[in-house]
DRENDO-1510 file (C-alpha; in Angstrom, 1 decimal, always signed):
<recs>
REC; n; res; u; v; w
REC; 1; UNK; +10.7; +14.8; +6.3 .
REC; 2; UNK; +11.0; +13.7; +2.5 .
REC; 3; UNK; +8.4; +13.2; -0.1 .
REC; 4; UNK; +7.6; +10.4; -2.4 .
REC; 5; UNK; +5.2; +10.0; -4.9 .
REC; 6; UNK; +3.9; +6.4; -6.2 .
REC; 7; UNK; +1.5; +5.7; -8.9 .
REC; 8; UNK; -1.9; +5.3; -8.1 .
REC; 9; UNK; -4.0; +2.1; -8.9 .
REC; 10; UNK; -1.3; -0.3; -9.1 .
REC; 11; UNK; -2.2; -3.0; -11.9 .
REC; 12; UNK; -2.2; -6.8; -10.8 .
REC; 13; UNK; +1.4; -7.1; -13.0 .
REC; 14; UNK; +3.1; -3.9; -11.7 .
REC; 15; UNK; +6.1; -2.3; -12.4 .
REC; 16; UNK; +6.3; +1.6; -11.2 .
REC; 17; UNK; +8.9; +4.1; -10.8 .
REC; 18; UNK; +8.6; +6.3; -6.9 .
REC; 19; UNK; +10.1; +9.8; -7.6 .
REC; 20; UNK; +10.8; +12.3; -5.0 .
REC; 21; UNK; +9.6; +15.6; -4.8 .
REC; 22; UNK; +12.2; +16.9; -7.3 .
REC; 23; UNK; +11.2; +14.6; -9.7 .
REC; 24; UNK; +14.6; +11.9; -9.1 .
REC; 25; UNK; +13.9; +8.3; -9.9 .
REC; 26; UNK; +14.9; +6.7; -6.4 .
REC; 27; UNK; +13.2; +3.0; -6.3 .
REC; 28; UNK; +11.4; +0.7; -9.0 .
REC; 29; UNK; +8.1; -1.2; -7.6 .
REC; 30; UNK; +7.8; -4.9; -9.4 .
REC; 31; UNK; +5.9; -7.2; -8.8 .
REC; 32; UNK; +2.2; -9.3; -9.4 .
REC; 33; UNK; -0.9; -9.0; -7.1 .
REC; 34; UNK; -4.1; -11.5; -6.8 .
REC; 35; UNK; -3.0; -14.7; -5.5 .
REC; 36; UNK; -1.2; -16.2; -2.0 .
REC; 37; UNK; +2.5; -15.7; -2.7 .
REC; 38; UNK; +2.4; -13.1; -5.0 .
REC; 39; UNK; +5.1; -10.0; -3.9 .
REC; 40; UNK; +6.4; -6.8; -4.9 .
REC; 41; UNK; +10.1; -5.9; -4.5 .
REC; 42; UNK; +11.1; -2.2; -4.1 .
REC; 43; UNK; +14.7; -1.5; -5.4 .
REC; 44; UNK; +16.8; +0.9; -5.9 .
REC; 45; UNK; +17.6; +2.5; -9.2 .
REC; 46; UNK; +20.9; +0.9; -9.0 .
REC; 47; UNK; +19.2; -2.6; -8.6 .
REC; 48; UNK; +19.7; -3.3; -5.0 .
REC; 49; UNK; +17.0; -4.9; -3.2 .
REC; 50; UNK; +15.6; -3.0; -0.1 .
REC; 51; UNK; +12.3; -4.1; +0.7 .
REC; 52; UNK; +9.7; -6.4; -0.5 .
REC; 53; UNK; +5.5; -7.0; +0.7 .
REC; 54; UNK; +4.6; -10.6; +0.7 .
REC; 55; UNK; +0.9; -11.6; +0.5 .
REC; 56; UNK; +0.2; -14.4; +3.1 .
REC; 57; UNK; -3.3; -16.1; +3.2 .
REC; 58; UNK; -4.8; -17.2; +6.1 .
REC; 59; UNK; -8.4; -17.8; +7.8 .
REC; 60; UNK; -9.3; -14.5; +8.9 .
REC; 61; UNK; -8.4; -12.7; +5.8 .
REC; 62; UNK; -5.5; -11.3; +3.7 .
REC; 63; UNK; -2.3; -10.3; +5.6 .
REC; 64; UNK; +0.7; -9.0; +4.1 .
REC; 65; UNK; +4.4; -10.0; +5.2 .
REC; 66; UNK; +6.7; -7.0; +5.0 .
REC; 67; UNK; +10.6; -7.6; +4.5 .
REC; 68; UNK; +13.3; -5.3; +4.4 .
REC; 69; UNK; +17.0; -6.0; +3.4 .
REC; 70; UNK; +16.4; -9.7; +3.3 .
REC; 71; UNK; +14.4; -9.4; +7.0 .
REC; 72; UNK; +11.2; -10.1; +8.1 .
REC; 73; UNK; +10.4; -7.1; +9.6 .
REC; 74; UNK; +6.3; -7.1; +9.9 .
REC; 75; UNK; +3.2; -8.5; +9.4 .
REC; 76; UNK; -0.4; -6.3; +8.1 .
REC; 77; UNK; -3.1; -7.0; +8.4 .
REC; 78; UNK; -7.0; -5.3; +8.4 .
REC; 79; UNK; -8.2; -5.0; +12.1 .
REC; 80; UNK; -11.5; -3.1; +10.7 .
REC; 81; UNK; -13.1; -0.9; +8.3 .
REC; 82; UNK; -15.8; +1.3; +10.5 .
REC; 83; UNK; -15.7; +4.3; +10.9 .
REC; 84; UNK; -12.3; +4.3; +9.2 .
REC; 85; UNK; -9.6; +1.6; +8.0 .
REC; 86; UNK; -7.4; +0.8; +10.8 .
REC; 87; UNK; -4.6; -1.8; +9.6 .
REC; 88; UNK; -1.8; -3.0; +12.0 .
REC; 89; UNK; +1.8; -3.9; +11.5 .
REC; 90; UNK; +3.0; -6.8; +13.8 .
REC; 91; UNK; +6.3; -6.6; +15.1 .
REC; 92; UNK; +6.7; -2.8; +13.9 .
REC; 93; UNK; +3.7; -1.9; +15.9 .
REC; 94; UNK; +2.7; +0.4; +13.6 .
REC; 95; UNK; -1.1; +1.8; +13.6 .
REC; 96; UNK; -2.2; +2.2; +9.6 .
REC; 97; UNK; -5.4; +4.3; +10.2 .
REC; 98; UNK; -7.3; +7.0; +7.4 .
REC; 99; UNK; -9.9; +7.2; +5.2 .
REC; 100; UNK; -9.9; +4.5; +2.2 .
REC; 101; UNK; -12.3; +6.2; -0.4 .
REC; 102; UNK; -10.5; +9.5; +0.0 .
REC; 103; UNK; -6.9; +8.2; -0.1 .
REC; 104; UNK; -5.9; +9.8; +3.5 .
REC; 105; UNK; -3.7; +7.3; +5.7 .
REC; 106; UNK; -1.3; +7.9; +8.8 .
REC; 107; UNK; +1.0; +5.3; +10.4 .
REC; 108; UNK; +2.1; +5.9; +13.6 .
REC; 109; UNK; +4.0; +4.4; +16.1 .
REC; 110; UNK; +2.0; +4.9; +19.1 .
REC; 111; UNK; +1.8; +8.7; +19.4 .
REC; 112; UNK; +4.9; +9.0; +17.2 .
REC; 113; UNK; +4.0; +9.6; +13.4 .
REC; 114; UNK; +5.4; +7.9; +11.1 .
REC; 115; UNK; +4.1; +8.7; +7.4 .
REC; 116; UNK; +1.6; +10.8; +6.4 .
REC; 117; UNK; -0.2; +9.8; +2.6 .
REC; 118; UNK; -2.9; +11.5; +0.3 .
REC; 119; UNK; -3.8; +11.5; -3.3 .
REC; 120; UNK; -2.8; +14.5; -5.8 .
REC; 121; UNK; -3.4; +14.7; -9.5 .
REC; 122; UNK; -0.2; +15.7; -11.6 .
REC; 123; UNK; +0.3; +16.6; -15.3 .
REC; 124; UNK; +1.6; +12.6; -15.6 .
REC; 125; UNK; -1.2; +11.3; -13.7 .
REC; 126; UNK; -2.4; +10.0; -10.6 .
REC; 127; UNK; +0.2; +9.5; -7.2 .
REC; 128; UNK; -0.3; +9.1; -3.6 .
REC; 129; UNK; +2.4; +11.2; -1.7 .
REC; 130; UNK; +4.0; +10.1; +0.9 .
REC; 131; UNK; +5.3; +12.4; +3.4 .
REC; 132; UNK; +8.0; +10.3; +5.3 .
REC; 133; UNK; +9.2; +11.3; +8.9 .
REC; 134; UNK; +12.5; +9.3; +8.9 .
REC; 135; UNK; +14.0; +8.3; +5.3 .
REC; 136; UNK; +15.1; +4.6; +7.1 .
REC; 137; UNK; +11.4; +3.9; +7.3 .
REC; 138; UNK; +10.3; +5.2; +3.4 .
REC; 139; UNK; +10.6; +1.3; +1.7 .
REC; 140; UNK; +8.5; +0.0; +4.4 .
REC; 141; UNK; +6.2; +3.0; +4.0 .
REC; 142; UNK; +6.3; +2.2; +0.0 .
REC; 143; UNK; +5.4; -1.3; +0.3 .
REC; 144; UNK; +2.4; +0.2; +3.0 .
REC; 145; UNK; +1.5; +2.3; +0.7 .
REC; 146; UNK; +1.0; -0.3; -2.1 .
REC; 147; UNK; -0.8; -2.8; +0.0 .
REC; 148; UNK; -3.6; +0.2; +0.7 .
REC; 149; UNK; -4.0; +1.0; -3.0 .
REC; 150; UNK; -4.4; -2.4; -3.7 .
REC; 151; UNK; -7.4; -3.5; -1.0 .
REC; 152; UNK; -9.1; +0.2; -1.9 .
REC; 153; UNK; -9.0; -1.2; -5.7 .
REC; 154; UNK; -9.5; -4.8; -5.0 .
REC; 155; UNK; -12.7; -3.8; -2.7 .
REC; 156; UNK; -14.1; -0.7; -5.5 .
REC; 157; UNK; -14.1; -4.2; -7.8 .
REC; 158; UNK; -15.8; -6.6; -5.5 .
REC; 159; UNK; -18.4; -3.9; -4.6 .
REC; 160; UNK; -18.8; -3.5; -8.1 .
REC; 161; UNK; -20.0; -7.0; -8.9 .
REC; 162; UNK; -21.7; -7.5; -5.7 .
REC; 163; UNK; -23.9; -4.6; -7.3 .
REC; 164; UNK; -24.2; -5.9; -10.4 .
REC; 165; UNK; -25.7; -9.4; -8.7 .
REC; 166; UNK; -28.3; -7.4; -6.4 .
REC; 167; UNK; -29.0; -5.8; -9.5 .
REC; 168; UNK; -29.4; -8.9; -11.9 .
REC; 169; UNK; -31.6; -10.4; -9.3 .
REC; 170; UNK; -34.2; -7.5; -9.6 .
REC; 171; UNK; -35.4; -8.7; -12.4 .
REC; 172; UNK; -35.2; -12.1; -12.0 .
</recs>
């Protein structure tokens, strides 16, 4: 089992180093979030391209196409959000399930885990860590991993302004 570390709260332009536990540079996250199309390509520190997350729009809501060396190798998407989130992974049949506002995920693969993630705080900021079962699976897990921070931030910000228009209407 190895350990990676990602920035927390991913801007919409991003461009973040994942370390493991030793503190080794091992992958670079680029990439812009927001729009359909937008991706983020993980690489390696010597520039090769291992896996990207694709965001795909469609009726039903946001899904995310995951692609490794090249491959399409899954589709995410939000099954619900009560009690818990539960995401699944098409094709990889992978189970994303945890607790959004406290940073707490597992994917499995039926009874079989396959990453563990929670939030710490470090001298240099803010990470999730990733605890990653088998090291073949880590740049899907990253790109996972990403996808979560991004609809726990994207959700903080529309619950924000849904607030702020019950609000406003108070006093109307």
């Amino acid at each position: 089992m190895s350990e990676f570390f990602i920035q927390e709260q991913l801007s919409a332009v991003t461009r973040t180093v994942i370390k493991d536990e030793a503190g080794h540079s091992l992958y670079l996250l680029v990439g812009r979030w927001g729009t359909k199309g937008d991706a983020l390509s993980l690489y390696r520190m010597n520039g090769t391209l291992v896996a990207s997350i694709k965001q795909v729009s469609f009726t039903f809501g946001k899904r995310f196409e995951i692609y490794e060396n090249f491959q399409k190798v899954g589709t995410m998407q939000k099954i619900f959000n009560w009690p818990g989130d539960f995401y699944y992974v098409k094709q990889l049949h992978w189970q994303v399930h945890g607790d959004i506002y406290n940073h707490h995920y597992q994917i499995h693969h039926f009874k079989k885990e396959i990453m563990r993630m929670y939030k710490a705080s470090l001298l240099t900021g803010d990470f999730y860590v990733l605890n990653v079962v088998d090291d073949q699976n880590a740049p899907k897990c990253i790109c996972i991993a990403a996808v979560l921070d991004y609809w726990l931030y994207n959700r903080k910000a529309k619950e924000a302004l849904e607030y702020q228009f019950k609000f406003a209407d108070t006093f109307d």
